[in-house]
N, C-alpha and C positions, 0 to 999 in steps of 0.2 A: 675404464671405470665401470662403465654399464655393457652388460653383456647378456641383458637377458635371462639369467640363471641366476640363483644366490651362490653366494660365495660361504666356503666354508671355511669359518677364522677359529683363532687361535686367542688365547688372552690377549695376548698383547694386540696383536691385529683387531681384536673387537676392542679392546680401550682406544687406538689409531684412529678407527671409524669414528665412534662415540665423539673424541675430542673435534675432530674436523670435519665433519662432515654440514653441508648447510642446506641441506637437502632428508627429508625423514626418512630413517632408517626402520625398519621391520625386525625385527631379529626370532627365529624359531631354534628354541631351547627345545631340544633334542637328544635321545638315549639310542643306541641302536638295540637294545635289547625289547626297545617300545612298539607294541604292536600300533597304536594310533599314531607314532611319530612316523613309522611308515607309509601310511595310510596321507597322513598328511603331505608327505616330499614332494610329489608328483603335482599336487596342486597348488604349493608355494610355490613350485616351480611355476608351473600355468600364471599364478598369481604377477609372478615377477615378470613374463616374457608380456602381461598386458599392461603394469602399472608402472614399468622401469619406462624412462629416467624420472619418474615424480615424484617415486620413491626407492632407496635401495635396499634390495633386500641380500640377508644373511645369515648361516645357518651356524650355530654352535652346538659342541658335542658337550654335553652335560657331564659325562662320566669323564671326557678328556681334561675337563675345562671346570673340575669341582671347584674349586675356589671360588670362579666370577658366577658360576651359579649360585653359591653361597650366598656371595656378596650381593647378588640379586635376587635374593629372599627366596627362588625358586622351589616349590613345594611339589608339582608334580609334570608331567613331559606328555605333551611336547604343551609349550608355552609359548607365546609369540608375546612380544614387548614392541613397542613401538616406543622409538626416541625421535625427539625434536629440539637443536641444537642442543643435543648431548644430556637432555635431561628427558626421563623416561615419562609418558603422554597417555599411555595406554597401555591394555598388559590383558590378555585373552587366554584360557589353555581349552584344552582340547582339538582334535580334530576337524576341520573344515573343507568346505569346498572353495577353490579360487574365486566363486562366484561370494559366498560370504566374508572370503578372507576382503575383497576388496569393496562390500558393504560396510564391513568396520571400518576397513581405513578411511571411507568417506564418512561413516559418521565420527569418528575420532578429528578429521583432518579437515570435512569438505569432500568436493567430487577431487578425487587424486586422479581418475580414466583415463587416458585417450580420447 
């Protein structure tokens, strides 16, 4: 389940996560045509290999996945959304350092660190 890395889902795989997860999820809403969503990967990544398992993180493609971006009000990329038992908690866009990504999540959440 935790593997250190976000997991890149699909609709259906991000409703799966959402309904069952008891654990806060992260999720970075993402375009590949995005220069900041690039910019971003590398240190959600960093982010997830220091905060998993207290948090899971996961990567959606915005352009693959129009719909649940829609349906997630989504206005620009890359976006990160934080859910806590399946209802959304927090909601940040722009690009970040692993060091800020997991500043928010503690002030969203508490210390989530290691």
């Amino acid at each position: 389940m935790f593997s250190g890395r976000p997991s890149d889902v699909g609709g259906t795989a991000f409703d799966r996560q959402m309904g069952k997860s008891t654990v806060p999820v992260i999720v970075d809403i993402w375009a590949p045509w995005c220069g900041p969503c690039r910019a971003l990967a590398p240190e959600f990544e960093k982010a997830a290999q220091s905060l998993e398992p207290r948090a899971r993180f996961i990567k959606l493609n915005s352009d693959n996945e129009q719909h649940i971006a829609a349906r997630l009000g989504i206005r620009s990329v890359p976006t990160m959304l934080l859910f806590r038992e399946g209802k959304e908690v927090g909601r940040i866009s722009g690009a970040m350092s692993a060091e800020q990504i997991g500043r928010w999540l503690g002030e969203q959440l508490g210390p989530v660190g290691r």
